[in-house]
PAKOLSE-90520 format. One line per field, with one value per residue (C-alpha): chain; residue number from 1; x, y, z. Coordinates in nm, 3 decimals. Layout:
residues N
chain: c(A; ...)
resi: c(NUM; ...)
xx: c(X; ...)
yy: c(Y; ...)
zz: c(Z; ...)
//
This chain:
residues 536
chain: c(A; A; A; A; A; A; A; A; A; A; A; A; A; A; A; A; A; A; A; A; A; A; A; A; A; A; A; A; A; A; A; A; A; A; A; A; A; A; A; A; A; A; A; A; A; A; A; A; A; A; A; A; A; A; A; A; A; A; A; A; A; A; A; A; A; A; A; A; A; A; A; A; A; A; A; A; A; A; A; A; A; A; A; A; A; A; A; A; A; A; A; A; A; A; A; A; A; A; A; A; A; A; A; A; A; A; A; A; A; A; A; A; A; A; A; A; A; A; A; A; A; A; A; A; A; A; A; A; A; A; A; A; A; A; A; A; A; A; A; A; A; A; A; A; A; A; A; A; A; A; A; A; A; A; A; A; A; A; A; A; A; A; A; A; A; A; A; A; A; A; A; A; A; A; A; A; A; A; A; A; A; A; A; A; A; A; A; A; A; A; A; A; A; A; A; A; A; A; A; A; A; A; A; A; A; A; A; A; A; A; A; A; A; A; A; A; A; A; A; A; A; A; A; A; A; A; A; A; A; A; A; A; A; A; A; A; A; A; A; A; A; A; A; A; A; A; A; A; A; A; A; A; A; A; A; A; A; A; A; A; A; A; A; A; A; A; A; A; A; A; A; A; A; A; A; A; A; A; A; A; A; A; A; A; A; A; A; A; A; A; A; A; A; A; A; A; A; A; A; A; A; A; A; A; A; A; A; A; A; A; A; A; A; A; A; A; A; A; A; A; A; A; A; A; A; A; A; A; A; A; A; A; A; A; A; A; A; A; A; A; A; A; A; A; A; A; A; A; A; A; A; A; A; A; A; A; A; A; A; A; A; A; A; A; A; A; A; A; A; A; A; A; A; A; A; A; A; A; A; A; A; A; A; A; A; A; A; A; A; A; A; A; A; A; A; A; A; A; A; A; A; A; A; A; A; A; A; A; A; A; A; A; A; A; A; A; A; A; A; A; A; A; A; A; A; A; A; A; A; A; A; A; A; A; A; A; A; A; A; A; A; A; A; A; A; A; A; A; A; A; A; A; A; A; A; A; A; A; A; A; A; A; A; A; A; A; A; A; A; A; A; A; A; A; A; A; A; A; A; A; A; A; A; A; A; A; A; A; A; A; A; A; A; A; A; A; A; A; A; A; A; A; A; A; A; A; A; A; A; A; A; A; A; A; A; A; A; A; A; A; A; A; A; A; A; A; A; A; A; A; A; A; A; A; A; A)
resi: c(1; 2; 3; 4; 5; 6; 7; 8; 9; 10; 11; 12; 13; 14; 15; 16; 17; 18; 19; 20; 21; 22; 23; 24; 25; 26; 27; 28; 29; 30; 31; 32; 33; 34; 35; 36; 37; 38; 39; 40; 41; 42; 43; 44; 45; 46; 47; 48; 49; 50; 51; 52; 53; 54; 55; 56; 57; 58; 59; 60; 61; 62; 63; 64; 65; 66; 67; 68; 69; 70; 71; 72; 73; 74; 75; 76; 77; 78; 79; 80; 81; 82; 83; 84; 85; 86; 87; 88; 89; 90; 91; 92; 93; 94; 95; 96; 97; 98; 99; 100; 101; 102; 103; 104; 105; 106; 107; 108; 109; 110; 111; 112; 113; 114; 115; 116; 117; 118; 119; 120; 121; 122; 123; 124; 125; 126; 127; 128; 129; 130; 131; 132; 133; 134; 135; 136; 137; 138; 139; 140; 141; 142; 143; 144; 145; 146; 147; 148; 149; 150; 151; 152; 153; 154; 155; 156; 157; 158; 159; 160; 161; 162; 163; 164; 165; 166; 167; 168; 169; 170; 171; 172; 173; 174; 175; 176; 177; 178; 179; 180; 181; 182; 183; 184; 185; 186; 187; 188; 189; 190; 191; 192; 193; 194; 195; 196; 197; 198; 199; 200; 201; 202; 203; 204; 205; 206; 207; 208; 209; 210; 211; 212; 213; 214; 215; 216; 217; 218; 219; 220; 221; 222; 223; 224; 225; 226; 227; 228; 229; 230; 231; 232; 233; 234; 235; 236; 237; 238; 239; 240; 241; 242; 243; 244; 245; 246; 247; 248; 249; 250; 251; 252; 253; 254; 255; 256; 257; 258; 259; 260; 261; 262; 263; 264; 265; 266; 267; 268; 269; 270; 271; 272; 273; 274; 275; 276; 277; 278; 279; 280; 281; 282; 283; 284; 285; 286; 287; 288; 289; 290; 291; 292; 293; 294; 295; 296; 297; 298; 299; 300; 301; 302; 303; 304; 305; 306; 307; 308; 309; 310; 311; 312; 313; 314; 315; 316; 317; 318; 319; 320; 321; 322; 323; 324; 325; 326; 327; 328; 329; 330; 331; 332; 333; 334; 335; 336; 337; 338; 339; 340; 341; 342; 343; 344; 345; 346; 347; 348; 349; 350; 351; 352; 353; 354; 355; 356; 357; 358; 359; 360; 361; 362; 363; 364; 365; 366; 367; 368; 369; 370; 371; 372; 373; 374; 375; 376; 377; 378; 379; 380; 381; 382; 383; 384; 385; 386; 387; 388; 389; 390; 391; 392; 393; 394; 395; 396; 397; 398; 399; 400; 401; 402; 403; 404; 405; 406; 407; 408; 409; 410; 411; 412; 413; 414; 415; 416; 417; 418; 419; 420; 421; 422; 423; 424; 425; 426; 427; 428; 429; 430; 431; 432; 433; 434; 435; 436; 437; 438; 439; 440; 441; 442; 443; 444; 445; 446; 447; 448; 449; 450; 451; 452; 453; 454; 455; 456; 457; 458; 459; 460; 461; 462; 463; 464; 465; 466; 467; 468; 469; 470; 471; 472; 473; 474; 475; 476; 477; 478; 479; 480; 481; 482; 483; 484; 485; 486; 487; 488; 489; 490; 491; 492; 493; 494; 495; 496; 497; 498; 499; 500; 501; 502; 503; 504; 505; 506; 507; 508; 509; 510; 511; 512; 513; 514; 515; 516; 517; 518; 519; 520; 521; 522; 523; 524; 525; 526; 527; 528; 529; 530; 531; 532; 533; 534; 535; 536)
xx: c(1.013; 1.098; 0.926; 0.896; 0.768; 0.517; 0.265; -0.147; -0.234; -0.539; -0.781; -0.829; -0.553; -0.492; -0.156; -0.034; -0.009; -0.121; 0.031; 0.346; 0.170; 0.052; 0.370; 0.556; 0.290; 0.382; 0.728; 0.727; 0.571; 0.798; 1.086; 1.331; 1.647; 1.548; 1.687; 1.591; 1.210; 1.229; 1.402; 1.093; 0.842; 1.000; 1.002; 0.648; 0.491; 0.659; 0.568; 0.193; 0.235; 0.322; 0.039; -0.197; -0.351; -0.319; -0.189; 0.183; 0.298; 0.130; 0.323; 0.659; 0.636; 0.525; 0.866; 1.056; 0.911; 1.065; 1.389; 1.637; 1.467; 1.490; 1.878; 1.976; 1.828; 1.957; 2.295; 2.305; 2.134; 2.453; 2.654; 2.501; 2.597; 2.876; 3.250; 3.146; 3.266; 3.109; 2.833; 2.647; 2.496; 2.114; 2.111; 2.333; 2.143; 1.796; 1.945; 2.095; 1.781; 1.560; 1.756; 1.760; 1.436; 1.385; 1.617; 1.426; 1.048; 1.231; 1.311; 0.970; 0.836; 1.010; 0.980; 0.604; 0.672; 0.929; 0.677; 0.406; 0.673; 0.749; 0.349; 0.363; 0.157; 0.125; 0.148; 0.523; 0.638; 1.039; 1.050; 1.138; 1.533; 1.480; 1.245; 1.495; 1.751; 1.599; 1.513; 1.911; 2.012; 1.772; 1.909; 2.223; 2.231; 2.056; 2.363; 2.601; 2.435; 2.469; 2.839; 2.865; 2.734; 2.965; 2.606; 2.575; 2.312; 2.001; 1.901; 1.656; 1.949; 2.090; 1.769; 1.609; 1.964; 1.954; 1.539; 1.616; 1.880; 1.710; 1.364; 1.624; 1.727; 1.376; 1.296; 1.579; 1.736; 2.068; 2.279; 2.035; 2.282; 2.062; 2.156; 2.131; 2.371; 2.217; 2.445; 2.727; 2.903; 2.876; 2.633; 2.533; 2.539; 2.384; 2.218; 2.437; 2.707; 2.522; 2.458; 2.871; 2.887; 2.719; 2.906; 3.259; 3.193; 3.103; 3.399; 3.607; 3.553; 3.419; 3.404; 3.775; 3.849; 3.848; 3.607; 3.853; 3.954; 3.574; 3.545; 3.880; 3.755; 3.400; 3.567; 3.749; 3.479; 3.269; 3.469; 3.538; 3.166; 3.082; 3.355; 3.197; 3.063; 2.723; 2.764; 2.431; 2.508; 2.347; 2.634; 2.914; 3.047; 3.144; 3.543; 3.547; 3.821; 3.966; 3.880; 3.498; 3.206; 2.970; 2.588; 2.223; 2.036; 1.796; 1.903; 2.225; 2.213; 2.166; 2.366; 2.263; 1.911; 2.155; 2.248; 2.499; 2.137; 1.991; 1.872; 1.967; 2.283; 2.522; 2.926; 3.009; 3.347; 3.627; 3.918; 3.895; 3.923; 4.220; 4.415; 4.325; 4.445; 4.798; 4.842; 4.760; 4.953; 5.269; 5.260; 5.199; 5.536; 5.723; 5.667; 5.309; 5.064; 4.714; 4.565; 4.765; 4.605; 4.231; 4.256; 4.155; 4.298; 4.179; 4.442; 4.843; 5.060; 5.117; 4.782; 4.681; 4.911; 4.821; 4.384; 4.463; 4.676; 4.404; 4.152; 4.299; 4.365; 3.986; 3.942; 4.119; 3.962; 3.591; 3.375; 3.069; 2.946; 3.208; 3.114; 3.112; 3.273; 3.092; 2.889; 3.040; 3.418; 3.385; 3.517; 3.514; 3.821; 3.916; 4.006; 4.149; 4.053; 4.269; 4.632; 4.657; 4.515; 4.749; 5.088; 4.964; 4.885; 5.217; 5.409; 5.342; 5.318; 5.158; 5.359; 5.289; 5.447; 5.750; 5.776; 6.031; 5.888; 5.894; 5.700; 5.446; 5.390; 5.345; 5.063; 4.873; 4.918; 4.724; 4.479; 4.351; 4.326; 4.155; 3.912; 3.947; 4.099; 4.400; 4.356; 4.578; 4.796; 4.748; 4.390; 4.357; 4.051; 4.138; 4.209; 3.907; 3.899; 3.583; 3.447; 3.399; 3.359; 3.591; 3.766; 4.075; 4.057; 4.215; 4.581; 4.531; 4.721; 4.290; 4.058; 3.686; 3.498; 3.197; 2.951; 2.605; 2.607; 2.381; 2.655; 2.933; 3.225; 3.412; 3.311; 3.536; 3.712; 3.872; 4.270; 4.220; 4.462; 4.294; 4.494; 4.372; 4.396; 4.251; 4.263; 4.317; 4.661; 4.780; 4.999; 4.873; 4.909; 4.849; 4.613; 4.457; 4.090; 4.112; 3.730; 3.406; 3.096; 2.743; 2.547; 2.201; 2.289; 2.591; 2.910; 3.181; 3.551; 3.822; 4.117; 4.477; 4.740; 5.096; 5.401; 5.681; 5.680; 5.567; 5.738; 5.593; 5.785; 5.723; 5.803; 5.907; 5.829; 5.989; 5.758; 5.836; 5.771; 5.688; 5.929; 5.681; 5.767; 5.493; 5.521; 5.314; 5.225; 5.378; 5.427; 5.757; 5.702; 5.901; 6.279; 6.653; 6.634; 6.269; 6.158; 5.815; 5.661; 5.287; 5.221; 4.856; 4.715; 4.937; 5.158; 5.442; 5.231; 5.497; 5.799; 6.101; 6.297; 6.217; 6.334; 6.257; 6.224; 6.179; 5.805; 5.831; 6.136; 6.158; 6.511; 6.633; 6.691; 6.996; 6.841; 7.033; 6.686; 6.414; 6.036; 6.097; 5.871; 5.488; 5.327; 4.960; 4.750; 4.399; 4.146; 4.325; 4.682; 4.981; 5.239; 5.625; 5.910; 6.179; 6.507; 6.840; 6.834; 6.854; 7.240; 7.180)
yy: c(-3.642; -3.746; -3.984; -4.139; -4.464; -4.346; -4.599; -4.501; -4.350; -4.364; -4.198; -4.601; -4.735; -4.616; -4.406; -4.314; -3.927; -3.751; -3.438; -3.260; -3.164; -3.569; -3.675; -3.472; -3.588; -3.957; -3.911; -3.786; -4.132; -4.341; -4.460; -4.321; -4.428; -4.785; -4.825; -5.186; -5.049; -4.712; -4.853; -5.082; -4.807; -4.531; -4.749; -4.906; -4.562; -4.370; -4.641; -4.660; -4.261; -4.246; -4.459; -4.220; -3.921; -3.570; -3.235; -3.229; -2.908; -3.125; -3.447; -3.248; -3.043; -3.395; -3.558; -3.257; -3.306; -3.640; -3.645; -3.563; -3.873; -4.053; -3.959; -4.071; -4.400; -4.424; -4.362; -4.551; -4.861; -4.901; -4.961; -5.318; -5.413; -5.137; -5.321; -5.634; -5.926; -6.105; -6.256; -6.064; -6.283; -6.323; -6.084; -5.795; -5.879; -5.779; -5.447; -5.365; -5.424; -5.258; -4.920; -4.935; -4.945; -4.680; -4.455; -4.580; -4.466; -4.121; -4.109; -4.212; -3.971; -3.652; -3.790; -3.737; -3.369; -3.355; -3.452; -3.250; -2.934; -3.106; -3.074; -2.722; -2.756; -2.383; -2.507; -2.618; -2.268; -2.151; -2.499; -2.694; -2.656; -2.775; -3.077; -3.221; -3.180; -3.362; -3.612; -3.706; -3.666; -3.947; -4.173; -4.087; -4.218; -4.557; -4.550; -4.564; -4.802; -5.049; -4.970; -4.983; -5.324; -5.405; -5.465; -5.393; -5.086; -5.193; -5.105; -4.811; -4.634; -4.486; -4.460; -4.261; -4.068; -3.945; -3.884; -3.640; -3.469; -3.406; -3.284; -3.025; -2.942; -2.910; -2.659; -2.460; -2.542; -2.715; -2.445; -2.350; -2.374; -2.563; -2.550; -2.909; -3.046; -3.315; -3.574; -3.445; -3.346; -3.010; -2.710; -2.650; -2.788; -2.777; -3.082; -3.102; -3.145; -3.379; -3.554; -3.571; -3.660; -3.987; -4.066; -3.971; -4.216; -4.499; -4.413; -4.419; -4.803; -4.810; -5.220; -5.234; -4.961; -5.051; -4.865; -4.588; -4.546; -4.526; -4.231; -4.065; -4.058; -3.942; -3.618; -3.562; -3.572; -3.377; -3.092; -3.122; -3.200; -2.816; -2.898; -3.103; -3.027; -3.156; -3.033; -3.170; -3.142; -2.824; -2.657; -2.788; -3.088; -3.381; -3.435; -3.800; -3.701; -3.790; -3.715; -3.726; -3.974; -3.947; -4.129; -4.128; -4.028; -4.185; -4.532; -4.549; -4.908; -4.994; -4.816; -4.969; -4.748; -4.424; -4.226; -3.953; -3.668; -3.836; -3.511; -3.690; -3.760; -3.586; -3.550; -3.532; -3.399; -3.444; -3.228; -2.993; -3.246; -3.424; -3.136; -3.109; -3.428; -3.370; -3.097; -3.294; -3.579; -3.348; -3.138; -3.461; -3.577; -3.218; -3.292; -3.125; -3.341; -3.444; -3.154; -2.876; -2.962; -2.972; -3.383; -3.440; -3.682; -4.016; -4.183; -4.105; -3.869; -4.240; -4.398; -4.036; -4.015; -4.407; -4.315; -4.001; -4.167; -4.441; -4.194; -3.988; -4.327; -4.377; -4.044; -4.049; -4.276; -4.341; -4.641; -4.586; -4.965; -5.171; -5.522; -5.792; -6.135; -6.364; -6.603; -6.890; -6.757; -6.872; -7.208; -7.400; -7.290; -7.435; -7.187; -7.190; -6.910; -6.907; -6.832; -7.181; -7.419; -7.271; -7.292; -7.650; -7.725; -7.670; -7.825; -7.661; -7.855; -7.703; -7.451; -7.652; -7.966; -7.692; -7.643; -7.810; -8.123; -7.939; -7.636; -7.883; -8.085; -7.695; -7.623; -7.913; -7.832; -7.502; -7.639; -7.907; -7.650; -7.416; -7.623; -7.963; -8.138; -8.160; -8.067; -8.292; -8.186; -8.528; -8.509; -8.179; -8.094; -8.215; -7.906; -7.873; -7.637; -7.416; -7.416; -7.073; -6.995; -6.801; -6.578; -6.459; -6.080; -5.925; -5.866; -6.175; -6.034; -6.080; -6.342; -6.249; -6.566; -6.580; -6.840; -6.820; -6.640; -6.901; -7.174; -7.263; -7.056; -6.819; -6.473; -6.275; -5.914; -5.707; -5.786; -6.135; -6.378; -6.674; -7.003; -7.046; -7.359; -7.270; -7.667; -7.959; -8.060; -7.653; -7.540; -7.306; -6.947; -6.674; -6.404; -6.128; -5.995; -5.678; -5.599; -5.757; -5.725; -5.956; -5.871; -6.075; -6.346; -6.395; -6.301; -6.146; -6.110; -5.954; -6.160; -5.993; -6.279; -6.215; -6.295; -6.521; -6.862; -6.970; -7.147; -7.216; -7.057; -7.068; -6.725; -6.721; -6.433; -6.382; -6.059; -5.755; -5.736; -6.106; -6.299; -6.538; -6.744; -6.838; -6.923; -6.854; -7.013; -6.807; -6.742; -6.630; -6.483; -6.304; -6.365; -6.282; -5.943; -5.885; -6.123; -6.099; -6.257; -6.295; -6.334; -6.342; -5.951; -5.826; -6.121; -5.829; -5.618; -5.656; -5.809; -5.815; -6.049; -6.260; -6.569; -6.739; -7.124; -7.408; -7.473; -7.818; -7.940; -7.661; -7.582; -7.235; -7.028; -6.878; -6.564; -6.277; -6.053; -6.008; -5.833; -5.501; -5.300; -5.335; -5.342; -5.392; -5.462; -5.657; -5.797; -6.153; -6.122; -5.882; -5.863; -5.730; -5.659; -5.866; -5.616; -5.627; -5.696; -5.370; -5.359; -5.398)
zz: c(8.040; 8.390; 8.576; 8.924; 8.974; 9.269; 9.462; 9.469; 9.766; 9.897; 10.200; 10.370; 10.481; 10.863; 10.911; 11.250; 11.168; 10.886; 10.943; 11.093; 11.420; 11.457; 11.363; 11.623; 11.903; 11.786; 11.773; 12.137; 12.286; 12.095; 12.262; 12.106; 12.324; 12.173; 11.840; 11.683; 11.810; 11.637; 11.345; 11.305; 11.377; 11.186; 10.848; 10.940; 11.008; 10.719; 10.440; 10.574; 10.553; 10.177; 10.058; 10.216; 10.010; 10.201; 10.029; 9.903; 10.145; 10.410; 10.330; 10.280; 10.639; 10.756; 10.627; 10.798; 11.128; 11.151; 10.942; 11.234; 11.437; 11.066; 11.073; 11.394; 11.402; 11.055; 11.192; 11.496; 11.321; 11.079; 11.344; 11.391; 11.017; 10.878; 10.878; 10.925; 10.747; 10.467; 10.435; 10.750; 10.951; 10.971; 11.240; 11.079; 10.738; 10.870; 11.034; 10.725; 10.502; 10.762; 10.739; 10.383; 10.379; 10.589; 10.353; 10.107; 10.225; 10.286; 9.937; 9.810; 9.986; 9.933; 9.550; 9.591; 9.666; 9.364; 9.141; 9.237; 9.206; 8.824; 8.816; 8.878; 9.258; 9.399; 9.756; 9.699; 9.500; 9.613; 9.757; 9.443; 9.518; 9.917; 9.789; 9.534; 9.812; 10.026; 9.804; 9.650; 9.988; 10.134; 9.825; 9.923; 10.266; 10.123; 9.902; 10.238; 10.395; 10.120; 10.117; 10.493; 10.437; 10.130; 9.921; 9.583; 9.491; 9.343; 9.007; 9.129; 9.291; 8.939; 8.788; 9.056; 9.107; 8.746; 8.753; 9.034; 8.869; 8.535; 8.769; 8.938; 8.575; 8.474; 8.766; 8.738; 9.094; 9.013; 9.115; 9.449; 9.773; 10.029; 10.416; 10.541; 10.822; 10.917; 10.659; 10.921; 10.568; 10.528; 10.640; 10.254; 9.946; 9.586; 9.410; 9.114; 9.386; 9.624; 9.239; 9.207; 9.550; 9.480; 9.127; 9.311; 9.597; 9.378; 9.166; 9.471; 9.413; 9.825; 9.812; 9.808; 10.055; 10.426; 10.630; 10.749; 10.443; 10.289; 10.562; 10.480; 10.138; 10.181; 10.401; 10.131; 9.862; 10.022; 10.049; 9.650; 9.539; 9.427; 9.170; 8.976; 8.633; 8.424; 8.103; 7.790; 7.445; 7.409; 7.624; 7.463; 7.218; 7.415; 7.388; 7.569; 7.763; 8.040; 8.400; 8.250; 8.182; 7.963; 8.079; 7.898; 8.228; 8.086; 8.032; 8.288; 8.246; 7.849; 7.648; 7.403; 7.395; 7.448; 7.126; 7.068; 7.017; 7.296; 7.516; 7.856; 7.759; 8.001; 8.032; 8.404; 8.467; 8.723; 8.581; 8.889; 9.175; 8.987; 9.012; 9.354; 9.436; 9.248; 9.450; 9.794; 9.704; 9.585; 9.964; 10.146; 9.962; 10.019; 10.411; 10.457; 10.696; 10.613; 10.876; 10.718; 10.371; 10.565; 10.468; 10.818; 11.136; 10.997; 10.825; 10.805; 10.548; 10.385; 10.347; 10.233; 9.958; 9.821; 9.876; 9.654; 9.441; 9.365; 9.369; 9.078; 8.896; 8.939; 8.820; 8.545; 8.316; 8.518; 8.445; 8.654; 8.626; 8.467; 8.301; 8.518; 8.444; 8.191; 8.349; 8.090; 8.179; 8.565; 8.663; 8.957; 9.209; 9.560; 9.777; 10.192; 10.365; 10.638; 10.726; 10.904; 10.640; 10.402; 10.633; 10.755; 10.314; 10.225; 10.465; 10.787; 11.136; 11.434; 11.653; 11.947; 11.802; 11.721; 12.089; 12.322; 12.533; 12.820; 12.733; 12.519; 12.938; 13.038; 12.753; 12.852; 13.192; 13.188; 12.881; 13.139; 13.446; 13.244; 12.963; 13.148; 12.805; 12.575; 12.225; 12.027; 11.749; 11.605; 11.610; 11.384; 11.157; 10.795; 10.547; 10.372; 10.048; 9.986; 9.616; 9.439; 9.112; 8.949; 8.658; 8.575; 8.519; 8.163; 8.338; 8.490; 8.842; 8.977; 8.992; 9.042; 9.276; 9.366; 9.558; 9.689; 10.021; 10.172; 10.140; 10.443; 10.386; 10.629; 10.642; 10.502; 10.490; 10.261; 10.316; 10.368; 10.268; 10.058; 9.914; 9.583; 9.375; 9.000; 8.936; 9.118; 9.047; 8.962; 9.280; 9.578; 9.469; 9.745; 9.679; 9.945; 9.893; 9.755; 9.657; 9.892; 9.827; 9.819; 9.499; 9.392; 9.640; 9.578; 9.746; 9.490; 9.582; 9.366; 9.478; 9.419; 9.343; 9.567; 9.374; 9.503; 9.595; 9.946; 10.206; 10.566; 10.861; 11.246; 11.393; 11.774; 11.944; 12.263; 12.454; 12.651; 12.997; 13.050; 12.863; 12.752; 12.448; 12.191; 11.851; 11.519; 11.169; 10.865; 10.544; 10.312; 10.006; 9.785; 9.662; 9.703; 9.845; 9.877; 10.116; 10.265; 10.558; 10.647; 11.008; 11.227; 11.294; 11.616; 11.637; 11.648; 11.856; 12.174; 12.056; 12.235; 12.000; 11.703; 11.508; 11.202; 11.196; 10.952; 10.916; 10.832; 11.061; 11.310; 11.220; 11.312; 10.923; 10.856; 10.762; 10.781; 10.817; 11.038; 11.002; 10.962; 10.782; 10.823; 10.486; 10.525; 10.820; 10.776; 10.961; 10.985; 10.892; 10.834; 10.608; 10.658; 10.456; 10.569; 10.665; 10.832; 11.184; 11.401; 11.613; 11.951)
//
């Protein structure tokens, strides 16, 4: 039996509007070009409005006379919070839970109507498929915001997503295309594929995507969505294999309650979009572009062929919610979160002590015309390591930290580079973030080790145009042949000529290469492939 866990309503408490004609009328003396004020009064207005009793049909045109409003503060609002690093700050954190919130009063709402169609109201007859619709895709939208915001989804998320689903089963309105463009996705869709729309983004694993990406991805899915299959036990025997999962819709979170007759158990299958993406991914490699295979303009041929290639991976063998680390395996880890701590750890003096005399007399020269002091080199900020805890992952090639998001710590973003020291007398090892996300009050990073040992380099870059000279901290990693150097974002950006020096003693390196090929790009650094120096 589904069920919705709805608030009482009641006739006493006061509501600004109590039907769609009000609500228009109130809408039109709001103002609406403010969005922190409409954001408040939107969510305020529409919570007050579900704990007040008035006929279903009523309640439901009442939700439709203010959902585009509803969508476009929605939208504008998750600009303040969406690709942002972690933890948000106080600011960005009460934006983001404000908009959820607002998603989530939608939701409750149209759930009201859901229920009474489930309840068999007259009022709502032919309705039932638009109602549902409205309802997964309100949930939906609360489910981008908390990955705009690299949050975890709450517990309610699945078990409302899966309550919907088995009330469109119930009424016969799976398969019912619904025209809805306001999700800027597409003009019509069914619920069982807004349902796999929601499954296939969290599969996409959207924590360790960056936000591009996360779009690039979400084009793409929601072109494939119809695709998706929902098979129960009464259609077919469940063959466990792969490109499919197989849930209890009833108890998405304890398997342990779920049995093989259980009649919510469903098999949700992927085998159609997998074979869509091994065709993408074999015409992006024969020379097609991402436009000619209606992939969109967002990211390159390149990035499109590795974001299909880890979506099929994802595809392949799905875990909806895979086990997090046991609490008893984490340990105490010191970790540096920046690119300088770790050059100036290992060895690495400041570039401005790297400099010739003369130039250092013309540094201080401007500093004291400009900030009227001298920072001294001599006079730096000890290193200071943060404390995380943390877990080697089964391959051991990730460690999973975590620490309370209320502690000091640099924000961080997915790409960063992070120093990690597993014990105190263990050597640095370098590692990049490759998952982010705060979860329970806690910030949780999947950390990606980098082979090679590390060495600390100062790169001189000599730019176009003005022939200035400055110099950078740096990494090499990497050995023989595949030498790799990590470098600030955009320290390349307008290089006229390069050289490698010494990090400790400032001696020019014999290398026979220079940074060639960019490998990755993140919010803080940037690594190349070290190549052959290009004849002049």
């Amino acid at each position: 039996m589904v069920r919705f866990s709805l608030p009482k309503t009641s006739t006493e408490q006061p509501v600004a509007f109590r039907d769609a004609f009000l609500a228009s009328q109130w809408l039109a003396r709001q103002p609406q070009a403010n969005v922190p004020v409409m954001l408040e009064a939107l969510t305020r207005e529409i919570d007050a409005f579900n704990h007040f009793a008035l006929p279903t049909r009523e309640r439901f045109k009442t939700l439709e006379a203010l959902r585009r409003m509803v969508f476009t503060i929605g939208s504008e609002s998750c600009r303040h919070f969406e690709n942002k690093p972690l933890p948000l700050t106080a600011d960005e954190q009460a934006v983001f839970l404000a908009t959820s919130r607002l998603w989530r009063c939608c939701t409750l709402g149209y759930l009201y109507c859901l229920n009474a169609c489930l309840e068999g109201e007259a009022s709502l007859n032919g309705l039932a498929g638009k109602i549902a619709h409205r309802a997964i895709t309100s949930l939906r939208m609360e489910q981008l915001c908390c990955y705009g915001a690299g949050s975890a989804l709450g517990d309610h998320f699945w078990k409302e997503l899966h309550a919907i689903y088995l009330a469109a089963e119930k009424l016969q309105v799976l398969s019912e295309f619904v025209r809805d463009p306001l999700p800027n996705e597409t003009l019509e869709s069914t619920l069982t594929g807004q349902y796999g729309m929601a499954i296939l983004a969290h599969l996409a694993d959207p924590y360790a995507l960056r936000h591009v990406h996360l779009l690039a991805v979400l084009q793409w899915l929601s072109r494939w969505r119809e695709l998706v299959t929902v098979q129960a036990p009464a259609d077919t025997s469940f063959n466990n294999n792969a490109h499919s999962v197989v849930l209890d819709l009833s108890f998405p979170h304890d398997p342990a309650r779920s049995n093989k007759d259980s009649a919510t158990q469903r098999q949700i299958s992927f085998d159609a979009i997998f074979r869509k993406i091994g065709k993408r991914i074999k015409a992006l490699k024969g020379g097609a572009s991402p436009e000619d295979l209606r992939l969109g303009k967002l990211v390159t041929s390149e990035v499109s062929i590795e974001l299909l290639g880890k979506l099929g991976a994802r595809l392949y063998a799905p875990v909806l919610t895979p086990s997090p680390a046991a609490a008893t395996a984490m340990q105490p880890v010191e970790v540096l979160c920046t690119l300088t701590d770790i050059y100036r750890l290992i060895g690495g003096t400041s570039a401005q002590e790297n400099l010739p005399e003369t130039s250092v007399a013309r540094i201080k020269a401007e500093r004291l015309a400009i900030f009227g002091h001298i920072a001294d080199p001599g006079n730096l900020a000890s290193i200071v390591f943060e404390t995380w805890q943390g877990a080697l992952s089964a391959d051991t090639t990730t460690l999973n930290l975590q620490r309370a998001v209320n502690r000091p710590g640099k924000r961080l973003a997915c790409g960063d580079l992070l120093g990690i020291r597993q014990t105190p007398d263990a050597d640095l090892q370098l590692a990049s973030v490759s998952r982010l996300f705060t979860q329970d009050g806690q910030i949780m990073v999947g950390a990606h080790f980098l082979a090679g040992k590390i060495s600390p380099l100062a790169v001189e870059i000599t730019e176009k145009i003005s022939n200035a000279t400055f110099r950078y901290p740096a990494l090499l990693t990497g050995s023989g042949n595949e030498l790799q150097i990590i470098l600030p974002t955009n320290a390349l950006a307008r290089v006229l000529r390069c050289r490698l020096y010494d990090g400790a003693d400032s001696a020019l390196l014999p290398l026979p290469f220079t940074p060639q090929t960019l490998i990755e790009r993140h919010g803080d650094n940037e690594r190349w492939q070290l190549g052959a120096p290009e004849a002049n």
